[in-house]
C-alpha positions in Angstrom: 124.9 2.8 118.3 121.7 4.4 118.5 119.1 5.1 115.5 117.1 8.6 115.6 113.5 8.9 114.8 112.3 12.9 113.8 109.3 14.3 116.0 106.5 15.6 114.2 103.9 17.7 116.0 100.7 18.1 115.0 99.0 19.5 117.5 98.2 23.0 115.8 96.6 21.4 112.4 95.5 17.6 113.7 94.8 18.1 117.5 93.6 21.7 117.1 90.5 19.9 115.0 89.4 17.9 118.5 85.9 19.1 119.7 86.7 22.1 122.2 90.7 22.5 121.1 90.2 25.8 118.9 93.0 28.2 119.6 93.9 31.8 118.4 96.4 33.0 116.4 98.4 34.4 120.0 97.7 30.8 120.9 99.0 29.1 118.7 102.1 31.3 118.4 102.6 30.4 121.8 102.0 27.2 121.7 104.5 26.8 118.7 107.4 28.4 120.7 106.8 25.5 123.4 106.9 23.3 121.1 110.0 24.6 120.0 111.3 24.8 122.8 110.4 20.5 124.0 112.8 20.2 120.6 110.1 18.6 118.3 111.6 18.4 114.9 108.7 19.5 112.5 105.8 21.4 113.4 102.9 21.4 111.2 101.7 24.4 112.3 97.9 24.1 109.8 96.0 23.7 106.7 96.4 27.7 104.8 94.0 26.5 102.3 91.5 25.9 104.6 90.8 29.9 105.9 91.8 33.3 105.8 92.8 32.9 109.7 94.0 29.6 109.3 96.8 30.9 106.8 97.3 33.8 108.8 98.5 31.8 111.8 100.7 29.1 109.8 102.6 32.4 108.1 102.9 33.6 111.6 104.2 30.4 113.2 106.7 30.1 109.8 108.2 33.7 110.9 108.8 33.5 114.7 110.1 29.7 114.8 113.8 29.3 113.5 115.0 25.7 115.0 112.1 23.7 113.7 111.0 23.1 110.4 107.5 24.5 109.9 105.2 22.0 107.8 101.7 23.5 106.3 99.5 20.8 104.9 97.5 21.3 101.5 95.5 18.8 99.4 97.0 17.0 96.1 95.6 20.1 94.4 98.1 22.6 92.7 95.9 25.6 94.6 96.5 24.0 98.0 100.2 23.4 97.3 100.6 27.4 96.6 98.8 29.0 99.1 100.4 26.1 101.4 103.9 27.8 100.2 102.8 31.4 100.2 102.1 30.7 104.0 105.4 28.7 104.7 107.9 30.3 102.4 109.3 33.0 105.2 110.3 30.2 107.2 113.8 29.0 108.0 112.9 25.4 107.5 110.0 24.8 105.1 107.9 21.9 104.3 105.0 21.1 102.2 103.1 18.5 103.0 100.5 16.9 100.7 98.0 14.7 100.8 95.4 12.1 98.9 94.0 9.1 99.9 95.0 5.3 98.2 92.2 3.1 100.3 89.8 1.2 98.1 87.2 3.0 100.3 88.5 6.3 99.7 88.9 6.2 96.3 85.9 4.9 95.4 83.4 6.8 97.5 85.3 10.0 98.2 87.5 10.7 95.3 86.0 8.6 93.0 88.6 7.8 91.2 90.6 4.9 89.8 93.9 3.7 90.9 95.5 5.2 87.6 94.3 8.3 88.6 95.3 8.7 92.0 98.5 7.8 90.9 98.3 10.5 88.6 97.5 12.9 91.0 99.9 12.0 93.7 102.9 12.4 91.3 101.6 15.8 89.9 101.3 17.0 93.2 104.4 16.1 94.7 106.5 17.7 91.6 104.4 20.6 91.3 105.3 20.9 95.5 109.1 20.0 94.6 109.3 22.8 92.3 108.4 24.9 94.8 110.3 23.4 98.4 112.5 20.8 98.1 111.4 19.3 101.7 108.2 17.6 100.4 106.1 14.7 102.6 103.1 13.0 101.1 101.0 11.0 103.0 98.7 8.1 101.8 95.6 8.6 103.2 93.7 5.5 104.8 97.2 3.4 104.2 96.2 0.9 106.8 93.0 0.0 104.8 94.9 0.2 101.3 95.9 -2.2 98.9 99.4 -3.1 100.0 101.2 -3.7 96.6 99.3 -0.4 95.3 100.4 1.5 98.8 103.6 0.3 98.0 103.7 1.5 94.1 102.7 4.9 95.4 105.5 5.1 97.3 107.7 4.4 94.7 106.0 6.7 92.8 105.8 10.1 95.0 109.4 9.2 96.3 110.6 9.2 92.4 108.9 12.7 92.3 110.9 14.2 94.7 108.9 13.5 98.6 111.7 13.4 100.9 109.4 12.0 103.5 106.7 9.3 102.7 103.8 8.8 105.6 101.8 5.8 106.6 98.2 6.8 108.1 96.3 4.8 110.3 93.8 7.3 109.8 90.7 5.5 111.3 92.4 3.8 114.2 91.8 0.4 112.7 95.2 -1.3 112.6 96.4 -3.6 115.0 100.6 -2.9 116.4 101.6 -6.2 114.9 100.0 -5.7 111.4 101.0 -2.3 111.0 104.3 -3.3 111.7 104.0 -5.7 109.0 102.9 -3.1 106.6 106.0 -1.0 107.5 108.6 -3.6 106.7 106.7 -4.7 103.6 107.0 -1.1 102.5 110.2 -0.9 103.0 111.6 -4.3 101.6 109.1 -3.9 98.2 109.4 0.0 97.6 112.7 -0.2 95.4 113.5 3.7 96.6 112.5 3.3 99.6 116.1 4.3 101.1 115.5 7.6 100.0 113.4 8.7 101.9 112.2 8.4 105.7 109.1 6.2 106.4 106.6 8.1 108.7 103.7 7.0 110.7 100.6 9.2 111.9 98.1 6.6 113.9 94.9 7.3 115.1 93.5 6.1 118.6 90.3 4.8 117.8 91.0 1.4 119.5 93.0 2.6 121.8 96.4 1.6 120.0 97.8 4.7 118.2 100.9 4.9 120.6 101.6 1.1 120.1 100.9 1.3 116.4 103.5 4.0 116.0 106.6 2.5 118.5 105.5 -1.2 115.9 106.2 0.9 113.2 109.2 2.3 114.8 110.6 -0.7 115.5 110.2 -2.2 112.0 112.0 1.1 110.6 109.7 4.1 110.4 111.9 6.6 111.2 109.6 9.7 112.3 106.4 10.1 114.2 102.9 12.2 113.7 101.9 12.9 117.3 100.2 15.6 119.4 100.2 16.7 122.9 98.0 14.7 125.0 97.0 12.7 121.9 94.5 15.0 121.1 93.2 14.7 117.6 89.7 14.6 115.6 87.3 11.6 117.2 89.7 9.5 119.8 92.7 11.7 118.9 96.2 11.2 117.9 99.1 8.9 119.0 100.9 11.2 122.5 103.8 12.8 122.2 104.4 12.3 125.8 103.8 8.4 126.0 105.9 7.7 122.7 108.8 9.8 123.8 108.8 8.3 126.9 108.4 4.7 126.1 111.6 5.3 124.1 113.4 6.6 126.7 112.2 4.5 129.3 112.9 1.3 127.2 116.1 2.5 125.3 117.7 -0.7 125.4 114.7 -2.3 123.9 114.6 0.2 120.9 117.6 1.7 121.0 116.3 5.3 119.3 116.5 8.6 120.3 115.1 11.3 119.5 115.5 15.2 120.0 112.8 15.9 122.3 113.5 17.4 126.2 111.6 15.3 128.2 111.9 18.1 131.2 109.4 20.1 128.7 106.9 17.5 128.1 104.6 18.5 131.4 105.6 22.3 130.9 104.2 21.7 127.3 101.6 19.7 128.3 100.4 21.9 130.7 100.4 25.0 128.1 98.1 23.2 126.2 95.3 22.1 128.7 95.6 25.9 129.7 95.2 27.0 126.1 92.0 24.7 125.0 90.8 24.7 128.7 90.8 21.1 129.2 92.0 19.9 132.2 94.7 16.8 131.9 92.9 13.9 132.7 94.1 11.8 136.4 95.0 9.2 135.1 96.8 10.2 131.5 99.8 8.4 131.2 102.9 10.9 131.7 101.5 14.0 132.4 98.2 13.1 134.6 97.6 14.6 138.2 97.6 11.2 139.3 100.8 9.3 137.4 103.4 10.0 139.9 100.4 9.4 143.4 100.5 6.6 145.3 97.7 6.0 147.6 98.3 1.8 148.2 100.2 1.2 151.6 102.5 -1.6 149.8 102.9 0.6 147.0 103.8 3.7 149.6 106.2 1.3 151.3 108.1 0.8 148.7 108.7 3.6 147.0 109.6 5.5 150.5 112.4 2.7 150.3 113.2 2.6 146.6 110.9 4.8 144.3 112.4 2.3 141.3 110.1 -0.3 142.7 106.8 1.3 141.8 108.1 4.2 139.6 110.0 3.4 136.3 110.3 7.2 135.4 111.0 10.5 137.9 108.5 13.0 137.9 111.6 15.2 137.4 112.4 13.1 134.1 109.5 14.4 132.5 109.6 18.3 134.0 107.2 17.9 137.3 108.9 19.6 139.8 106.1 20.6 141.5 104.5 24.4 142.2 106.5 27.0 144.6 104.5 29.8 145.5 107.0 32.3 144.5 104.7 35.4 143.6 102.6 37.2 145.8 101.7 40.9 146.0 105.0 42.1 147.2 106.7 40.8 144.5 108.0 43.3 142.1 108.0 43.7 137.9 111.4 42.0 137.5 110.2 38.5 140.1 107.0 38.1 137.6 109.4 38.6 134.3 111.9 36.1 135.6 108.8 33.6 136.2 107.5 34.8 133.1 110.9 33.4 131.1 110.6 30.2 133.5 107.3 29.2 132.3 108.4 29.9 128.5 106.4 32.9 127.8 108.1 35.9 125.4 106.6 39.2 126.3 107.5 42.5 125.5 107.1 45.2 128.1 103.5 46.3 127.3 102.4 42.2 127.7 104.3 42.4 130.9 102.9 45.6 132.2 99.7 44.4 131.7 100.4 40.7 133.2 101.8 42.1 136.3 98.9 44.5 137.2 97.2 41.3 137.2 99.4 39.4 139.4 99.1 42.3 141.5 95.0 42.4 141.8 94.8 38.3 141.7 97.7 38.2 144.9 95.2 40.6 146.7 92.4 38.6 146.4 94.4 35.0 146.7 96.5 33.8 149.5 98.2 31.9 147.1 99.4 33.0 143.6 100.9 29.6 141.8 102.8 29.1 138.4 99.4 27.9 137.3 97.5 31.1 138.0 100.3 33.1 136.4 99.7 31.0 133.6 96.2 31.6 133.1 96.6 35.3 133.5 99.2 35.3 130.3 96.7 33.5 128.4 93.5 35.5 129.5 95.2 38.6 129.6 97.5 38.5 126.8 96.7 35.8 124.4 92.6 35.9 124.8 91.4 37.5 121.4 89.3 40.4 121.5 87.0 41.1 118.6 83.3 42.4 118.5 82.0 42.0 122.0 83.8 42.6 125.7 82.2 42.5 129.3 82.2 45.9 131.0 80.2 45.7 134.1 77.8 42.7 135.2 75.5 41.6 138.6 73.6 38.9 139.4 71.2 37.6 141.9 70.6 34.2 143.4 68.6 32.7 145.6 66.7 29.8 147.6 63.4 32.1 147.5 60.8 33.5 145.6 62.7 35.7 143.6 64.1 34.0 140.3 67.9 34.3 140.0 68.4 37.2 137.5 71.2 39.0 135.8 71.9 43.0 134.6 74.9 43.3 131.8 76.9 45.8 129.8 78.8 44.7 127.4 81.2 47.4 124.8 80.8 46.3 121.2 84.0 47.4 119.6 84.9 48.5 116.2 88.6 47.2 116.0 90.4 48.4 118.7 88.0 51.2 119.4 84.9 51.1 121.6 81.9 51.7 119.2 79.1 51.1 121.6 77.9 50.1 125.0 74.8 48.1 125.3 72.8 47.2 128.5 70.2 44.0 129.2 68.7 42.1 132.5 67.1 39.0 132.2 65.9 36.1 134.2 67.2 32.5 134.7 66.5 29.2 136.1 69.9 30.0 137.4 72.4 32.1 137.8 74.7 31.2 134.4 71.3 30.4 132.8 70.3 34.5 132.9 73.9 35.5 132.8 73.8 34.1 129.3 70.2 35.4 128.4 71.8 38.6 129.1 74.2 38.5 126.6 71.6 36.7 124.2 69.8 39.8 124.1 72.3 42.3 123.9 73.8 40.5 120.5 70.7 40.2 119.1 70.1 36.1 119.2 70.1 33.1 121.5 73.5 30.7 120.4 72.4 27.0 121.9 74.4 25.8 124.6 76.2 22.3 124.1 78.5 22.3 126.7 79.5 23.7 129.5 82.3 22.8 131.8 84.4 24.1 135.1 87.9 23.5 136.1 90.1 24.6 139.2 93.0 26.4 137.7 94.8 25.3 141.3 93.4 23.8 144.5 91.7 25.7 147.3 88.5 27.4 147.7 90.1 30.7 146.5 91.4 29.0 143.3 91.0 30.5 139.7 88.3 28.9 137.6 88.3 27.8 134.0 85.0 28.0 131.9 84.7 26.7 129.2 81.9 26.6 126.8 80.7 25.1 123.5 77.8 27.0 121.2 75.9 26.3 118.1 74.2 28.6 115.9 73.1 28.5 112.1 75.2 24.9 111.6 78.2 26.2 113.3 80.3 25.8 116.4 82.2 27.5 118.6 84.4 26.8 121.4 85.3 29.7 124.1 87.1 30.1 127.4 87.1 32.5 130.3 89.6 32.4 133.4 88.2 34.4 136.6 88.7 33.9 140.5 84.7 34.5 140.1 83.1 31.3 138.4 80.4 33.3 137.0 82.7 36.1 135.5 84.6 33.4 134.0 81.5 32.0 132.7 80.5 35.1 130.8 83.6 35.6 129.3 83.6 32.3 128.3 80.4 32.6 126.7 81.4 36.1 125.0 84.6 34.6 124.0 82.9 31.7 121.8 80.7 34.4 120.0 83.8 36.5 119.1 85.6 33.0 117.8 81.9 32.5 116.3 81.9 35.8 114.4 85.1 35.3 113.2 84.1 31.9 111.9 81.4 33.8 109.5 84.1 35.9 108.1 86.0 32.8 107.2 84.7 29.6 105.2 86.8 26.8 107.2 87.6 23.2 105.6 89.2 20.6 108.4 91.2 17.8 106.2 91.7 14.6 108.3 94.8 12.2 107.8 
């Protein structure tokens, strides 16, 4: 008979702190209903302590979920616990997770604290969170690098208070699968409560091991997982979703566990995230890359044209690659695109779907091709994109291989809410074309943002396909990610630009914190 280990995404709080992986409150929304959708048993949807916005979305995500509990974390401090339940408390399934950390390291340096104390803390927190949710998870920060009798006596301690779940951080990445396996059935066997509650494991890819940490601890009796989509995560990320699931599927009969997740929806889900944080999915990511199902070797060709079980131990079907049909085009009509609409997961009402199929309709005029990946972008550009202070009206620019310098003209609305306050015009000169483009808008906010990083993606192949800008700024200490989608790479590129100084107003507004398992 088969054991079950719970699913626990934390791509909107963990991964969502990765360099470039900022999304929106529409974002995230609709990144939660995927999620929701793949069957992932708890998603921690953020950190409401940490920002305005931040608590915003988590309260959002707690109302428009209802088949997955909704976890919001908060620090062992009695003002994180309730404004982490004021966030989650409309949701069907609640859970408060808290936090401290029990490493020598930690302790010493960071809290500095003693062992008495943290003790202290961690039970205080945990009742004051049971008294609020009975679905309470605490987490030992750094538990790879802790003490493991103490580890093991604050277990016993926070389970005695009332945490249902108790998690096991390899929150650097430094653990190796066979020690951390170790640690789990130590826990286990020494923690004299330790049947009731469920072990969890949240791993860190540092080295490289954060999916073969988790499926050790898994096999020594963890019984739920911290993952994210495409392991993405602060510095090397987080353990996959998409490589643990399927490990355990694949080798069932090795761990004999299952768990809830439809593995159809793990490239659909995939997929909705590399559109979201424009990041392409790596060729050769395990699962989900462009390049895990291609065979390019004769032998290897051979073979699979006579048995694909002898290079392929999973079907691209098996894990929801079915390929792209071009199915829209500009004769197809309002109720083709909603159908597509509900294929690719996305809940519209009829104003989002007016809007998305006007822009089917221009795109299929200008593409010979219109494919489930274009549609995509168009929901998220269209739809999901956020709109604050500034907004591209009209823009030209000229390049060239002679004398003249490649320069740009703008106008740009600045907008009061909803409304259109102002329109405000600038040219400017380049060492290139994106160069002046973004001079342009330098001088119509008022200051030059640096430019980290800048990066292009094909939404699709072809010469006529879709591009995906995105860009990274700094200004004044801060940093802001933004995206723009546009069959024109340098229209993308300004709305790229103009979409990381909207995220980078809204950043001033808001005094953010990032806590890291």
């Amino acid at each position: 008979m088969s054991d079950r280990v719970y699913i626990f995404d934390t791509t909107l709080r963990d991964g969502e702190q990765s360099p470039g992986a900022t999304m929106n409150l529409e974002e995230k929304l609709s990144l939660a209903r995927q999620l929701e959708a793949l069957g992932v048993d708890i998603i921690e949807a953020g950190f409401p302590a940490a920002s305005q916005g931040d608590f915003e979305a988590v309260q959002a995500i707690a109302a428009s979920v209802k088949d997955v509990q909704v976890a919001a974390l908060c620090r062992a401090l009695t003002k994180d616990i309730d404004r982490g339940w004021e966030a989650i408390k409309g949701a069907k399934h609640p859970r408060i997770h808290t936090f401290l950390a029990t490493s020598e390291i930690h302790m010493a340096h960071k809290l500095r604290k003693s062992r008495e104390e943290v003790l202290a803390m961690a039970e205080a927190a945990v009742k004051h969170a049971v008294s609020l949710c009975p679905n309470v998870e605490f987490s030992a920060e750094d538990a790879s690098r802790s003490d493991w009798e103490f580890l093991a006596t604050v277990c016993e301690t926070v389970i005695r208070a009332g945490a249902k779940t108790v998690n096991i951080p390899d929150t650097v990445g430094y653990a190796q699968p066979f020690e951390f396996g170790e640690l789990i059935s130590y826990l286990l066997k020494n923690v004299p409560n330790a049947g009731e509650a469920v072990f969890s494991v949240h791993c860190h890819n540092d080295l490289g091991l954060a999916v073969a940490n988790s499926l050790s601890a898994i096999r020594a009796g963890a019984r739920q997982a911290e993952v994210t989509l495409l392991g993405i995560g602060e510095r090397a990320g987080n353990a996959s979703l998409e490589e643990l699931v399927m490990a355990l599927h694949t080798r069932h009969e090795l761990y004999k566990i299952d768990c809830g997740v439809k593995t159809e929806q793990l490239y659909p889900s995939c997929r909705r995230l590399s559109q979201i944080i424009g990041q392409p999915i790596p060729p050769y990511k395990a699962i989900v890359g462009p390049n895990a199902f291609a065979h390019e070797s004769g032998i290897h060709q051979d073979g699979v044209l006579k048995n694909p079980l002898t290079y392929e131990i999973m079907t691209p079907e098996s894990v929801g690659r079915k390929g792209t049909d071009m199915v829209i085009g500009k004769h197809s009509g309002s109720h083709a695109i909603k159908a597509k609409l509900i294929e690719l997961g996305y809940q519209l009402n009829e104003q989002q779907l007016g809007v998305v199929f006007s822009a089917v309709k221009e795109l299929a005029d200008k593409k010979e091709r219109v494919f489930d990946e274009d549609v995509e972008a168009l929901v998220l550009e269209m739809v999901y994109r956020r709109r604050d202070k500034y907004r591209l009206k009209d823009m030209s620019v000229f390049s060239g291989t002679g004398g003249v310098p490649p320069h740009a003209a703008m106008v740009m609305e600045i907008l009061d809410g909803e409304e259109v306050a102002d329109f405000k015009r600038a040219t400017s000169f380049g060492e290139g074309p994106v160069d002046a483009l973004f001079r342009c808008i330098g001088k119509i906010v008022g200051y030059d943002a640096c430019l980290d990083r800048f990066q292009i993606n094909a939404v699709t192949g072809g010469t006529d396909a879709q591009a995906t800008v995105t860009v990274r700024i700094g200004h004044n200490g801060k940093m802001s990610v933004g995206r723009g989608t546009n069959e024109d790479i340098l229209v993308a590129s300004a709305m790229a630009f103009i979409n990381a100084l909207n995220r980078l107003e809204k950043m001033r507004e808001e005094n953010e914190e990032c806590p890291t398992l």
